[in-house]
N, C-alpha and C positions, 0 to 999 in steps of 0.2 A: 717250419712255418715262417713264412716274411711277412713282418709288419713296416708301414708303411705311417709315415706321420700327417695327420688331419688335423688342422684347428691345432689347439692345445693337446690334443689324443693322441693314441695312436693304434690302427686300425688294420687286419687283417689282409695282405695283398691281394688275396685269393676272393677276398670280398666287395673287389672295389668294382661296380658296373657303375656304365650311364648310357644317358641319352644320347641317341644319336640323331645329328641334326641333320640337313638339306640332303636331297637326293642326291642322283649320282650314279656312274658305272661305280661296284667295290666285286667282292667276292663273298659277300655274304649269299646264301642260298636257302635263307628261312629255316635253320637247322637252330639247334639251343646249344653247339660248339664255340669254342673262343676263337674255332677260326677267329677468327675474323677474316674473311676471306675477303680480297679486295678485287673490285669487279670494276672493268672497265664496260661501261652499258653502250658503249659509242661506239664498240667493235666487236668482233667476235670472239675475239680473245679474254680468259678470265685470268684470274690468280687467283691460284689456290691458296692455303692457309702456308705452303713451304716457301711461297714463289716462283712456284713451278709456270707457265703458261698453259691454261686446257681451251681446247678450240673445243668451244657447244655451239650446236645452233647460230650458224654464222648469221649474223646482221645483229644491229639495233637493237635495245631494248623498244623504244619507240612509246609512243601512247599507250596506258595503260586503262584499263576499268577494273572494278570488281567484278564483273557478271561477264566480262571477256577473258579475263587472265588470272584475279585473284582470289576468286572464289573455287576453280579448278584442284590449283593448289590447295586448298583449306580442306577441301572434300576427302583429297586424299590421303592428306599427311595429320590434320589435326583433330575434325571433327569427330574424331572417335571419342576421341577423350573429352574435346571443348563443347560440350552436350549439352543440354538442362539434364542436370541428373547426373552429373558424369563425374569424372575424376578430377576434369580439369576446374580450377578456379571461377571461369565465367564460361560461357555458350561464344563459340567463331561462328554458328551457322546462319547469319544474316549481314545485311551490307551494312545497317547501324551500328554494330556490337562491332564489327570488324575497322570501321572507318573509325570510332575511337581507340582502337587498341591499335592503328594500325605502325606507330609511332613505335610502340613497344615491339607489333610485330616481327617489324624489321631489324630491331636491334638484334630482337635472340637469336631470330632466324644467320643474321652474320655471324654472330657469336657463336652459332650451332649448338646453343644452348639447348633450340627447340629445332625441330623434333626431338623427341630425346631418343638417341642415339649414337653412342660416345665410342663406337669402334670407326675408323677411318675408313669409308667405301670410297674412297677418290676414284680405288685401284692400284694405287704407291701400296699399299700393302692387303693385296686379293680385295674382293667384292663380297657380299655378305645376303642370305636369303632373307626376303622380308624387310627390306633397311628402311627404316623411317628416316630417308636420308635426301635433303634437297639437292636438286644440282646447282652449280654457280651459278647458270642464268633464270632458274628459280627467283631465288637469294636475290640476282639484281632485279627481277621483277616487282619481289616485295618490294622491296626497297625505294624502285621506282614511282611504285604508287603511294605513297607516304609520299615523295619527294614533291608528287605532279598535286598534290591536293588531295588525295582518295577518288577521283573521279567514281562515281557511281556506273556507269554505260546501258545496257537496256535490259530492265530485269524482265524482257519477255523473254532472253537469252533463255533458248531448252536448259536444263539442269544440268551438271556433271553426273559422269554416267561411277558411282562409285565401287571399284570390285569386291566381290562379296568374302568374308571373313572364310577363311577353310573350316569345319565342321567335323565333328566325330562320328564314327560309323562302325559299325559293329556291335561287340560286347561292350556295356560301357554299365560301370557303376559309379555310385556317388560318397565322398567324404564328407565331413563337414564338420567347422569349428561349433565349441560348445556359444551360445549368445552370451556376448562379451560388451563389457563397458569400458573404454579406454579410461587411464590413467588422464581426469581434464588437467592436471598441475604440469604435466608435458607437452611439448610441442610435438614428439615424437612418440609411439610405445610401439614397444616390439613383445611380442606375444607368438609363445609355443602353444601347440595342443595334441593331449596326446590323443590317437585316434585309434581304432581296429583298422588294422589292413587285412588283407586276403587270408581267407582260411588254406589256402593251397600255396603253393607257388606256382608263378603269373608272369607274365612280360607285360611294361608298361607301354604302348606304340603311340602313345598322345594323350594329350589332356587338355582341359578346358576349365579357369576358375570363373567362378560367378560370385563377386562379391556382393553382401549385402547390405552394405552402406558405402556404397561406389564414391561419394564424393572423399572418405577419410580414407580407404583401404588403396595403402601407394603402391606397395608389390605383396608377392606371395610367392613362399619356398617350400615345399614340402620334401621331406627329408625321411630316409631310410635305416634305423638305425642296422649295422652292422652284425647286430648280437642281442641276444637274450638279454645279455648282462645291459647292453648300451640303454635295453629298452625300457630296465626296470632302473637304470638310474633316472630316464627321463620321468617317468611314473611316478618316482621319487622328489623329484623336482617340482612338480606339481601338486603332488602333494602337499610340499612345504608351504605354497603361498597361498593365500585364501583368494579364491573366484577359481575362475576358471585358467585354466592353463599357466604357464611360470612366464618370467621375462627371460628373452633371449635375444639380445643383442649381438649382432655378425653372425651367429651360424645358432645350431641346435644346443649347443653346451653339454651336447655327448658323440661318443663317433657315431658318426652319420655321415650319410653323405646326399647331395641333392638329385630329385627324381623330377620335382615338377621347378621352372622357372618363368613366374609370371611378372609383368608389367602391362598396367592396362593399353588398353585399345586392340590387343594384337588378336582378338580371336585364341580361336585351337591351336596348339601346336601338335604339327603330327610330325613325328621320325619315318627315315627312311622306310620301304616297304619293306618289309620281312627283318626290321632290326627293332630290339626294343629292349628294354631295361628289364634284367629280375628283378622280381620283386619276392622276397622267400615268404612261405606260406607260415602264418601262426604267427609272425611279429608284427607289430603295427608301427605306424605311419608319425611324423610330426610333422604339421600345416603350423610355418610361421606365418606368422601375417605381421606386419608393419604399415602401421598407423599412424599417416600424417595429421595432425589436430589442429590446423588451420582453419577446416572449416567445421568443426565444433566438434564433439566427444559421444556421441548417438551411439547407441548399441549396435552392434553388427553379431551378423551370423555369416560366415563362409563357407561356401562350399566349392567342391573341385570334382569334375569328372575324369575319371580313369577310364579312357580306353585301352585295354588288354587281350593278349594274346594266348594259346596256350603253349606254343613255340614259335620262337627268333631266333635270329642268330643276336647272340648277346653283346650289349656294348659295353662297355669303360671306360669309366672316368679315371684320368692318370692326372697325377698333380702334382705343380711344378712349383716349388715356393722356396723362400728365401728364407727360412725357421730362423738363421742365426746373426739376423738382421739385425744394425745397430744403430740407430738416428738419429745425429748430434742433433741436441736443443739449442733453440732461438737461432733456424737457418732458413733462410726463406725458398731455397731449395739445395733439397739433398738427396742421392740416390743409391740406390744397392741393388748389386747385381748378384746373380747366380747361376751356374753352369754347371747341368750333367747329363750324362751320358742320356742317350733313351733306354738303352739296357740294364741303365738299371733302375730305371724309371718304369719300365715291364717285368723287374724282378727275375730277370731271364727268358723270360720267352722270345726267343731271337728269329720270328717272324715280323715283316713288316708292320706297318700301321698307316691303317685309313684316317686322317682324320676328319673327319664330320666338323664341329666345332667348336666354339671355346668360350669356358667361362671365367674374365678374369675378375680379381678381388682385393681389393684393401680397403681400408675404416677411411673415417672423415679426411685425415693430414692427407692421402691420397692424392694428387695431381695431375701423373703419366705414368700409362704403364706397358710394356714393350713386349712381346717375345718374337722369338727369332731362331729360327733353323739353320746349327751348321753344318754343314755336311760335311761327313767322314772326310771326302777326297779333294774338300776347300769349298768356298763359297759360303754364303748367305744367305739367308733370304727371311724376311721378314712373315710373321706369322698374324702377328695383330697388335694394332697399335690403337690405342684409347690416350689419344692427345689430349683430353681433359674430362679427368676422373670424375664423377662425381658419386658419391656415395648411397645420395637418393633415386639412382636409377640402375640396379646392380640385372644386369639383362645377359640374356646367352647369347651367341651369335655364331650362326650357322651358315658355312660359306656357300657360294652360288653352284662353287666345282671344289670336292672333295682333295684333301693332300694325300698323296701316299708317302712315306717317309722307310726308311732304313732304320733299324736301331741300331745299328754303327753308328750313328749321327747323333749330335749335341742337340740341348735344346740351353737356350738363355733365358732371362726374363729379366728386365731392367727396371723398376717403381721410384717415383722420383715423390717427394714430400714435401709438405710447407711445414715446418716445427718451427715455427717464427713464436706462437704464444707456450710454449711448452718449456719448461724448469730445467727440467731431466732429462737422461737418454729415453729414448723411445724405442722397447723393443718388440718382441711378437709376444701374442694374443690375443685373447679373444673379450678383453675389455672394452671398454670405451676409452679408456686412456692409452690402450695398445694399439698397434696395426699389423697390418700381412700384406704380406708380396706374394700373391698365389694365382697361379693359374689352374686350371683343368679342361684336359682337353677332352674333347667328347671323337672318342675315337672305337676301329673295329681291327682286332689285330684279324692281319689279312693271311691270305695264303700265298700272294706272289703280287710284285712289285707290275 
């Protein structure tokens, strides 16, 4: 039996599935076998965040309006979130609310703060399904209109036509957290709950959460534990603190591993056709929820839809991390690398691998984080790059064209740190004073390259 190290655990190899993200040719056949970017707006020419040049849309920025050029933008990248009601701090969906904020608009938007979306779609490192991602001349539009006044233009302009969220379809059942009251003495609370999951074994093919207190509820992770044993420690965990569910800060605080990965705005997620997650029959589920308490401490109740299968071809999660991590204190940047093989990263299965795609991970000190493919018979090639980490938006990202890879071949992962306020060494865990260099690929070992 190979064990495989998760979190602070360590976890079953034979146990480790995941989600598989964006379509794609692979070789799956629905079986349950393991088969600040600076913008020149006066030409066509932008720069990228490297100083690359990228030719968008040649000409001008030119004269800008809201109701011609920057309300388009809002419809499609923001307004999910910037709602009444919604996740985000105030409402984007009108020219007043938009013409005050428009100042701020434009800073985050360069700073790519916002959207939030913290894997790099340039294309310098692959393209990603779903990207809440601007392009340069985006960016200098915003920016544009901030710069020209807000001009207003003519709100009899038709509407943006906005594309509709994807949907669940089929067998679908429902989870849901017990009704919870945040912790009001924190800014933040992170909250497990243990749940029932499926009386059989199941494949998970998409899911959809629906928070019920959308303005405080930042993400949602629902987690699988591994084992009987993992599940009755979680049970136990709960136990221990009074209300409902325990605190779980970075991951589950038993082995597990993640099945659902939400952040609002984005709709369903649904996995390739005919690939989907096991989910084994008789153990149950944990729904963290993480609760941002800016905009107050109001009870929530969550719940999450499972769409399921009763056969897929099964995916897995393989995880790449840097366990013996070591991160001198008071540096304003520091980083740690790690390299190995993919086979042993498959624990021997010496079939290729699809990969779908990637979840990466570290706590707050978090900055940049890297991985990269080398191949057996030389070369490189970048796999995903999060050029500014940020810990309150911890998201999956599913490429537009799937990777087939070799397990002859390497894989790296580089995480870079700010321990500027930090004493002590900083190693791994699953503290709040710890961090992790971890990735997890969301892949389908294949049957031929």
């Amino acid at each position: 039996m190979t064990w495989l190290r998760v979190g602070s655990t360590f976890v079953v190899a034979g146990s480790l599935l995941a989600l598989a993200g964006c379509g794609g040719d692979d070789d799956t056949s629905g079986t349950d076998t393991d088969a600040g970017n600076g913008v020149d707006s006066g030409t066509s020419t932008m720069i990228d965040g490297g100083g690359a040049p990228v030719e968008e849309d040649a000409g001008p920025i030119g004269d800008v309006t809201y109701y011609g050029h920057v309300r388009p933008i809002l419809a499609e990248n923001c307004v999910s979130c910037h709602v009444a009601g919604g996740v985000g701090p105030f409402p984007l969906d009108t020219y007043d609310i938009a013409k005050n904020m428009a100042t701020r608009i434009a800073e985050v938007t360069r700073d790519r703060i916002m959207p939030p979306f913290l894997a790099d779609n340039s294309g310098e490192c692959h393209t990603w399904r779903d990207a809440r991602w601007l392009t340069n001349r985006e960016i200098a539009t915003l920016a544009a209109w901030d710069e020209q006044g807000e001009p207003e233009g003519d709100p009899a302009t038709p509407p943006p036509t906005v594309p509709p969220l994807p949907e669940l379809d089929g067998t679908v059942s429902t989870i849901e957290t017990e009704v919870y009251t945040p912790d009001s003495t924190r800014t933040d609370d992170y909250r497990c709950f243990v749940v029932d999951g499926p009386a059989a074994t199941t494949f998970l093919t998409g899911y959809e959460v629906h928070p019920g207190n959308a303005p405080i509820v930042h993400h949602v992770i629902v987690y699988a534990p591994t084992s009987a044993g993992a599940a009755d420690q979680a049970r136990q965990l709960d136990a221990n603190e009074d209300g409902p569910g325990y605190t779980c800060f970075g991951a589950a605080n038993v082995s597990a591993f993640p099945v659902v990965l939400w952040a609002p705005g984005g709709g369903a997620t649904l996995f390739p056709d005919g690939t989907g997650v096991q989910l084994e029959g008789g153990l149950p589920l944990i729904i963290q929820v993480h609760y941002n308490l800016l905009a107050g401490s109001d009870p929530d109740q969550t719940s999450v839809d499972l769409q399921t299968a009763p056969r897929a071809t099964r995916a897995r999660i393989i995880p790449l991390g840097d366990y013996d991590m070591s991160l001198a204190p008071r540096m304003s940047s520091v980083s740690t690398s790690h390299t190995e093989n993919l086979s042993d990263l498959t624990r021997g299965i010496n079939l290729p691998v699809t990969i779908y795609g990637m979840f990466p991970h570290m706590h707050t000190l978090g900055r940049q984080l890297q991985v990269d493919h080398i191949a057996n018979g030389g070369g490189e090639q970048c796999l995903v790059d999060v050029p500014r980490w940020d810990f309150n938006w911890q998201l999956a990202y599913f490429y537009d064209e799937p990777i087939r890879i070799s397990t002859l071949d390497s894989m790296r992962i580089t995480c870079t740190y700010d321990t500027s306020d930090r004493d002590g060494t900083v190693t791994w865990g699953e503290g709040t004073q710890d961090e992790m260099c971890l990735n997890f690929f969301y892949a389908v070992i294949s049957t031929g390259l």
